[in-house]
Legacy VTK file of the C-alpha trace (Angstrom):
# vtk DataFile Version 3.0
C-alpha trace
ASCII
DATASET POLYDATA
POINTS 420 float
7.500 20.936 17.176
3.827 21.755 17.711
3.455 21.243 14.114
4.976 17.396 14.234
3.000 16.755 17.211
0.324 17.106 15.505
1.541 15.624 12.086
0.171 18.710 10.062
2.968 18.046 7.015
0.817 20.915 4.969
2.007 23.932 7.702
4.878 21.893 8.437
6.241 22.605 5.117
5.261 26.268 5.315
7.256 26.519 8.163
10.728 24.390 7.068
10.422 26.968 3.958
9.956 30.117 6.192
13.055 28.939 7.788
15.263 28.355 4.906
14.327 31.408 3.528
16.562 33.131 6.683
19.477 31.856 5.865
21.680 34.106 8.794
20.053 31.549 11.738
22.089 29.258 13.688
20.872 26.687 14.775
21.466 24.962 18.048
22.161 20.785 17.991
18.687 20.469 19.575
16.543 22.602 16.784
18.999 20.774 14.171
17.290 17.554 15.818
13.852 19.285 14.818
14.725 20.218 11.842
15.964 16.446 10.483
13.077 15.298 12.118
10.705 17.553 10.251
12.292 16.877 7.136
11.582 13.333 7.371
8.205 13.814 7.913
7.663 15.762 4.644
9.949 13.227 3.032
12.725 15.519 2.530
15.653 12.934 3.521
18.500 14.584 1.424
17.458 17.807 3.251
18.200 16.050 6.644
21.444 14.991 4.910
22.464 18.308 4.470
21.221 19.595 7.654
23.400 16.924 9.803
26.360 17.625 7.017
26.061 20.880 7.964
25.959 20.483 11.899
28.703 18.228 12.079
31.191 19.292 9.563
30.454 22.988 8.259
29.612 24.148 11.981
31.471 21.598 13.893
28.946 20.696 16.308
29.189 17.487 18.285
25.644 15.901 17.702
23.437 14.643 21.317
21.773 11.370 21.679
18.433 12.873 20.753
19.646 14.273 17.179
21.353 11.159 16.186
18.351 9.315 16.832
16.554 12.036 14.552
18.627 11.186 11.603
18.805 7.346 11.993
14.911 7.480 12.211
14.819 9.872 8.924
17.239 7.177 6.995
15.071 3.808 8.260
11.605 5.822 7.040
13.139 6.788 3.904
14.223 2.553 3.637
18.147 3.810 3.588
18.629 1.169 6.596
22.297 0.335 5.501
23.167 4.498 5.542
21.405 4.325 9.135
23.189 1.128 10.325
26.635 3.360 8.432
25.907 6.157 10.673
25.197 4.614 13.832
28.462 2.549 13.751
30.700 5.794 12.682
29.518 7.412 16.054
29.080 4.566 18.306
32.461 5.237 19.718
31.262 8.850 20.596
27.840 9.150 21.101
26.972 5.552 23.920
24.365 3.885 21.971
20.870 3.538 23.780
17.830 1.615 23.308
15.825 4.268 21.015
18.863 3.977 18.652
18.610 0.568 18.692
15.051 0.156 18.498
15.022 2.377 15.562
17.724 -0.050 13.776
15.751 -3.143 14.505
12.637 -1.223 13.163
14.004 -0.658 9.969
15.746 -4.514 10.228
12.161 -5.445 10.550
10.658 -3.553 7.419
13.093 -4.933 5.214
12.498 -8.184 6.278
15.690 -8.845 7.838
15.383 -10.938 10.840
18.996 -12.034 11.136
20.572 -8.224 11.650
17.656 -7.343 13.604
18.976 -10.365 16.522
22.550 -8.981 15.958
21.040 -5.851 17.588
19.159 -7.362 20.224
22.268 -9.352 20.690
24.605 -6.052 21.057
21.580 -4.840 23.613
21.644 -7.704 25.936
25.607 -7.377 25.827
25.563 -3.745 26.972
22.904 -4.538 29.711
20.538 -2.306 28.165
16.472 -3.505 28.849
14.387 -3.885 25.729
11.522 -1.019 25.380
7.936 -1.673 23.981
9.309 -0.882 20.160
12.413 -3.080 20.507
10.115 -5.823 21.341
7.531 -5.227 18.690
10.308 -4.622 15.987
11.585 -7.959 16.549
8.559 -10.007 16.382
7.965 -8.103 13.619
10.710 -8.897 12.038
10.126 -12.275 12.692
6.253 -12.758 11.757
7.328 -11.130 8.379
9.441 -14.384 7.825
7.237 -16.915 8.720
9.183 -17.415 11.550
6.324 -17.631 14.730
8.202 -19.900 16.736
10.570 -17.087 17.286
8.166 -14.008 17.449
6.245 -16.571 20.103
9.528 -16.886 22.290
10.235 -13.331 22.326
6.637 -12.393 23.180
7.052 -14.656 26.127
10.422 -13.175 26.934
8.683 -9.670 26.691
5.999 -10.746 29.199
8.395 -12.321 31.526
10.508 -8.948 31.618
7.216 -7.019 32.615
7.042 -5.131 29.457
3.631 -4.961 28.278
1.952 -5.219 25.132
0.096 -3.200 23.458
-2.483 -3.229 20.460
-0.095 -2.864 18.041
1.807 -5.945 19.401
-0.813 -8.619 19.613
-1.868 -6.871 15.899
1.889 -8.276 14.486
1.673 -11.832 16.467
-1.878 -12.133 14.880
-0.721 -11.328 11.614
1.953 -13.622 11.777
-0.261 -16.704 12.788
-2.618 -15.631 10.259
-0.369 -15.661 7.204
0.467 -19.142 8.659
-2.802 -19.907 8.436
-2.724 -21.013 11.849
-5.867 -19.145 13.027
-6.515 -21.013 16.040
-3.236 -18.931 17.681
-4.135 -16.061 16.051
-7.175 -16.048 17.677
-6.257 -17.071 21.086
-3.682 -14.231 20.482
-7.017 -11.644 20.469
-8.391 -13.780 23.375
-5.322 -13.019 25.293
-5.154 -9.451 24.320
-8.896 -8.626 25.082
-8.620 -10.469 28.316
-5.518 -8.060 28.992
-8.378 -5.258 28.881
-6.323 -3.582 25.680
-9.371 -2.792 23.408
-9.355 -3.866 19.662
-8.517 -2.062 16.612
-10.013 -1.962 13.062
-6.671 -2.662 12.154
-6.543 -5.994 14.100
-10.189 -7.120 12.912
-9.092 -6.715 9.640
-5.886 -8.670 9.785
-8.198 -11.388 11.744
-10.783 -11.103 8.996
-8.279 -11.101 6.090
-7.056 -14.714 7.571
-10.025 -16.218 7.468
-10.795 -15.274 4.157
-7.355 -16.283 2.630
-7.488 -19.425 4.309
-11.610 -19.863 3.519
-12.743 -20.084 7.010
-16.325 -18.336 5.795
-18.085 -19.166 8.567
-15.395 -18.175 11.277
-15.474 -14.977 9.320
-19.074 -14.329 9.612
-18.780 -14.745 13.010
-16.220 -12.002 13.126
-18.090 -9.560 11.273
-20.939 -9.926 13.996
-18.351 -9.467 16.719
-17.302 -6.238 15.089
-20.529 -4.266 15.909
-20.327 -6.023 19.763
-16.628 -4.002 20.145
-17.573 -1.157 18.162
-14.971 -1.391 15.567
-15.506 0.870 12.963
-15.114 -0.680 9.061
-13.037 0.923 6.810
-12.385 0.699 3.097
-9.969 -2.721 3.760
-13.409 -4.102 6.023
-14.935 -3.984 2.798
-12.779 -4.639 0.339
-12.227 -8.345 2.358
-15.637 -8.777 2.464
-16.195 -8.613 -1.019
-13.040 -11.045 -1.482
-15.506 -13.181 1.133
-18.462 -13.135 -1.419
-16.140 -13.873 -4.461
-15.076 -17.028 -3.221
-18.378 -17.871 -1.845
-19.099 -18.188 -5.194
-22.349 -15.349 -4.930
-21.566 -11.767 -6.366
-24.800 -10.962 -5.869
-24.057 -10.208 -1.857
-20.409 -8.422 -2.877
-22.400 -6.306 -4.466
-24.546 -5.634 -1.990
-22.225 -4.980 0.191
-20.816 -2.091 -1.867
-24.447 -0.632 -2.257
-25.560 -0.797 1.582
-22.196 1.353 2.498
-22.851 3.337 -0.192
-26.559 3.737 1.447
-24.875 4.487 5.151
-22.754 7.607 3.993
-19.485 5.862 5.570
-16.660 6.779 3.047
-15.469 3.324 2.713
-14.652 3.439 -1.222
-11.533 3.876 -3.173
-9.380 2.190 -6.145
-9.175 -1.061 -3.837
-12.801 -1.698 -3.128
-12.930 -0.931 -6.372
-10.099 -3.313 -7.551
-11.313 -6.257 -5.475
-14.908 -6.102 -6.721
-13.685 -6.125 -10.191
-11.370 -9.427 -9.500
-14.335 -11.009 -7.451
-16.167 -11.438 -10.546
-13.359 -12.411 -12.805
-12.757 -15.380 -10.608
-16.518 -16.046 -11.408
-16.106 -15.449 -14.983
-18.613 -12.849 -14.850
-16.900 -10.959 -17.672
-19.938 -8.343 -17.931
-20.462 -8.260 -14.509
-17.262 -6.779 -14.458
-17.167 -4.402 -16.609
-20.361 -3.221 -15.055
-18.249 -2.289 -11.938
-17.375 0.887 -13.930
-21.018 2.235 -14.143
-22.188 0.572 -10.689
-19.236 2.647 -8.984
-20.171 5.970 -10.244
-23.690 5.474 -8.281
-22.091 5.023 -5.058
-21.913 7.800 -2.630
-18.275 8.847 -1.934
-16.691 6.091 -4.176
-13.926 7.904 -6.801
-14.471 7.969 -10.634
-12.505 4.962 -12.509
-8.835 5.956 -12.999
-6.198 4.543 -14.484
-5.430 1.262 -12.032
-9.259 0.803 -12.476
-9.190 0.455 -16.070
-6.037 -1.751 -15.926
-7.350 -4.186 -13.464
-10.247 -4.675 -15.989
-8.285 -5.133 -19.167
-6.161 -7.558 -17.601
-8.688 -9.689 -16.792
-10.773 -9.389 -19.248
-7.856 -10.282 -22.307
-6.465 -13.344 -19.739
-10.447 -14.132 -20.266
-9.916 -13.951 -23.794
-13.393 -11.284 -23.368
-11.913 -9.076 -26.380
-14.985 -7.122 -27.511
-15.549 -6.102 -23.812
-11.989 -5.474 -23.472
-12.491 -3.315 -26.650
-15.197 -1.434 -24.924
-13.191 -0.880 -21.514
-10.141 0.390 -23.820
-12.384 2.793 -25.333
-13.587 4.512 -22.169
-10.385 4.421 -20.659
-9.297 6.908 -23.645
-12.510 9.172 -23.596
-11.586 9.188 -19.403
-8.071 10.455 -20.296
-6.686 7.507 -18.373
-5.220 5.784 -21.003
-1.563 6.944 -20.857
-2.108 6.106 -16.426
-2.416 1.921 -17.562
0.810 -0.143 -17.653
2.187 -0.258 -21.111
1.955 -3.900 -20.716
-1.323 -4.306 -20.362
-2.013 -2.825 -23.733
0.521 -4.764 -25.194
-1.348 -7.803 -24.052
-4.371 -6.443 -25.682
-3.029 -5.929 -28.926
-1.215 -9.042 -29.171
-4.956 -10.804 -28.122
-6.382 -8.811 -30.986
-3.683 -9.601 -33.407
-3.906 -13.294 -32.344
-7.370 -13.068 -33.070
-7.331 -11.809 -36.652
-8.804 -8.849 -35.237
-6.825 -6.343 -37.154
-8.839 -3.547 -38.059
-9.824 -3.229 -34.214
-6.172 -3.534 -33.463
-5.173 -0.891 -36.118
-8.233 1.385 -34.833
-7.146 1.329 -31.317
-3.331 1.942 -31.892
-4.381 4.709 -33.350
-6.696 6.426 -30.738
-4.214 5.178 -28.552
-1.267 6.714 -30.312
-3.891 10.270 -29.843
-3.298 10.057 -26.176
0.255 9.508 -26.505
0.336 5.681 -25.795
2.764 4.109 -28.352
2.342 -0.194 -28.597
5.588 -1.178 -28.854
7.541 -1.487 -32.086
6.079 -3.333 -34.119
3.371 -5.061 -32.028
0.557 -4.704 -34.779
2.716 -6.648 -37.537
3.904 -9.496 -35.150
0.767 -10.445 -34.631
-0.168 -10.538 -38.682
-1.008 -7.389 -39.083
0.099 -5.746 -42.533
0.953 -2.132 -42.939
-2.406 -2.132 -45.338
-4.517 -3.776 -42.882
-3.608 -1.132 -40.176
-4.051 2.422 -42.453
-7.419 0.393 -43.755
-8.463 -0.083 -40.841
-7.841 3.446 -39.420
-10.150 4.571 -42.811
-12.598 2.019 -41.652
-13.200 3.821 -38.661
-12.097 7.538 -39.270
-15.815 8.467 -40.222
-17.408 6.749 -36.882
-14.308 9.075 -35.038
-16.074 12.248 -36.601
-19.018 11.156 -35.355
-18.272 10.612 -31.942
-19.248 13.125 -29.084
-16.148 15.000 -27.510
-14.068 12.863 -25.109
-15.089 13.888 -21.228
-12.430 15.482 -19.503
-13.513 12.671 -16.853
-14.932 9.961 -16.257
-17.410 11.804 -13.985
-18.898 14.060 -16.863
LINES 1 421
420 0 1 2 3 4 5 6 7 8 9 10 11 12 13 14 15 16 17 18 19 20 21 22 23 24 25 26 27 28 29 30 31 32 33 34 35 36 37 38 39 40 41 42 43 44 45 46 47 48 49 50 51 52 53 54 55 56 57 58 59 60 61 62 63 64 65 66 67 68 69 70 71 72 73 74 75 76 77 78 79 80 81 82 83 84 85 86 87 88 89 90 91 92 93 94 95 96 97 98 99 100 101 102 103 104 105 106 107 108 109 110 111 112 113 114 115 116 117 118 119 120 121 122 123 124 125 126 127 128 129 130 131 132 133 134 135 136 137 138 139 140 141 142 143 144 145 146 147 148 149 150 151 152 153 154 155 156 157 158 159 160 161 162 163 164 165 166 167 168 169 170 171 172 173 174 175 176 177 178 179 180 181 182 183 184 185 186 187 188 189 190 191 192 193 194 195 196 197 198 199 200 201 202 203 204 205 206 207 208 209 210 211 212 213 214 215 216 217 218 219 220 221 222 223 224 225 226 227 228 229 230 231 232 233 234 235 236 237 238 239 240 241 242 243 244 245 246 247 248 249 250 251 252 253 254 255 256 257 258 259 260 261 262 263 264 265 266 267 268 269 270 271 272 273 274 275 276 277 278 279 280 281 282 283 284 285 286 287 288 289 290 291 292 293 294 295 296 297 298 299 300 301 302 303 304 305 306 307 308 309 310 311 312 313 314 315 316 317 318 319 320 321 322 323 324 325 326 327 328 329 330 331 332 333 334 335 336 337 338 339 340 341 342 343 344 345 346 347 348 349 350 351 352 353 354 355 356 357 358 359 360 361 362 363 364 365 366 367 368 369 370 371 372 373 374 375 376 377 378 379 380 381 382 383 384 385 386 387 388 389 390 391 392 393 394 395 396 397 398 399 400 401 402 403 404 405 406 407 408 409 410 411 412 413 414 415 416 417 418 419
């Protein structure tokens, strides 16, 4: 228990393995509910299968309230909603629902988008006279913002206030959302108004949604205003803070300050880099056409303090756009490094098809056969017969492996990263 307390999956697991190993214990239907719910949190849902299969059949045991909500919350965070919905309704006759069982439903309702069931639970609540809890509430607008629908999540929220059930962060974070994939900012702001003048402090995670919004929807200067309100509520950026600010720059048209950006949290030691700051730099200057610029990306990153070497969804972002920009020889180039990174066989199989079919359109054929063949090296095979759909002959492709074998000998041994 201490150990899911704290979340601490790594001993977690040390200890769910320590316990299999004594296979004479028994149990009790509360450590059962432990168990399951340990399980789940190591993502071990056909263990908590077995575990209730084994409490309710093998042993007999007549599960509590607090177990059955264990296993309904393992199903819903392992997406199985249907099993959980199963479940609940083959012991509903035994086991009187309550309103963490339902809440849990309408959660997982709510992650699979699925507005509709999630009312024919609150429906089956208000029928048994039980009250909606903080999660029930902010399941349901969830479920609702998800689907556009903000009329509903609005009446609900009002419903929620009226019933003296407040709020919290993570509540005003979903109605915000909602308004903001609406692009109805104006709400979605007096949402935060609301909430701050509710004294419930603000989140990174509710800046960001705020800032994404305004970005999407290219309300620049609304977002600038933002980012200087971030520093007044001492909201700390994270990697997403940055990765929407560069999406800022790239459709304000200047690269110059995306950049920037990158290198002045590279300067503060925050560890705000991974693949998707990465990632959104890279398609920043694609939608500027700043092919090189681009490719750059792969040296400027290495430079930054904290920021990960270029893997495999690094490389693929850039050969995607750089054949859709019809930039072959830098694609070429990119294609190359990916291989001498040992990243090649990590890009989507597609993506290289797209590449060879540019270079075959092209009449590039000895840089088509070249490639297929380093490629093939790494254990990436185009697929059948990609090089002579796109005019490439069977003499073309072994001439232009020849063409190239000597430069091959010549070549300094591949890195066994990209960070050597």
């Amino acid at each position: 228990d201490a150990c899911i307390q704290r979340r601490d999956t790594q001993r977690l697991a040390k200890v769910l393995a320590s316990f299999t190993e004594q296979s004479t214990m028994k149990p009790s239907v509360q450590t059962y509910g432990l168990l399951i719910k340990a399980n789940s949190m190591v993502r071990q849902v056909n263990k908590c299968w077995e575990l209730w299969t084994e409490m309710v059949e093998a042993r007999s045991l007549l599960p509590n309230a607090i177990t059955l909500s264990c296993m309904l919350d393992a199903l819903i965070c392992a997406r199985r909603v249907d099993d959980a919905l199963a479940l609940f309704r083959a012991w509903q006759g035994s086991l009187p629902p309550n309103i963490v069982m339902y809440g849990t439903l309408i959660k997982g309702f709510a992650a699979a988008r699925d507005a509709d069931r999630a009312m024919e639970m609150y429906h089956e609540i208000r029928a048994q006279g039980l009250q909606l809890n903080l999660l029930s509430y902010t399941s349901l607008i969830d479920a609702h913002a998800r689907g556009g629908e903000m009329a509903r999540a609005s009446k609900l929220f009002q419903e929620m206030l009226d019933n003296a059930c407040d709020p919290n962060v993570v509540t005003f974070s979903t109605m915000v959302k909602g308004y903001c994939v609406e692009g109805d900012l104006e709400n979605a702001f007096s949402m935060f108004g609301t909430m701050l003048s509710r004294g419930i402090i603000a989140d990174t995670v509710l800046f960001n949604t705020l800032l994404d919004g305004c970005v999407r929807h290219s309300r620049f200067q609304l977002a600038d205003h933002l980012l200087s309100e971030m520093e007044k509520y001492f909201v700390e950026s994270s990697h997403f803070t940055l990765s929407i600010v560069i999406k800022l720059w790239g459709k304000r048209r200047d690269l110059d300050k995306a950049f920037e950006a990158c290198r002045v949290h590279a300067r503060s030691g925050r560890s705000c880099f991974d693949v998707q700051v990465v990632t959104s730099l890279i398609s920043a200057c694609f939608l500027n056409r700043a092919m090189d610029r681009a490719v750059s990306v792969l040296d400027e990153m290495l430079a930054w303090r904290g920021c990960p070497c270029p893997d495999a969804t690094v490389f693929g972002a850039l050969l995607g756009g750089l054949v859709r920009g019809g930039a072959l020889p830098q694609a070429l180039d990119v294609a190359q490094r990916a291989i001498d990174a040992l990243a090649a066989s990590g890009v989507h199989g597609d993506t290289w098809a797209s590449l060879a079919a540019a270079l075959g359109q092209q009449g590039m054929h000895q840089e088509l056969a070249h490639l297929t063949q380093r490629l093939a090296s790494t254990g990436v095979v185009l697929p059948c017969g990609s090089s002579q759909q796109d005019g490439v002959t069977q003499a073309q492709f072994h001439g232009g492996h020849r063409a190239h074998q000597n430069i091959d000998r010549r070549r300094a041994p591949a890195r066994t990263s990209a960070c050597d």
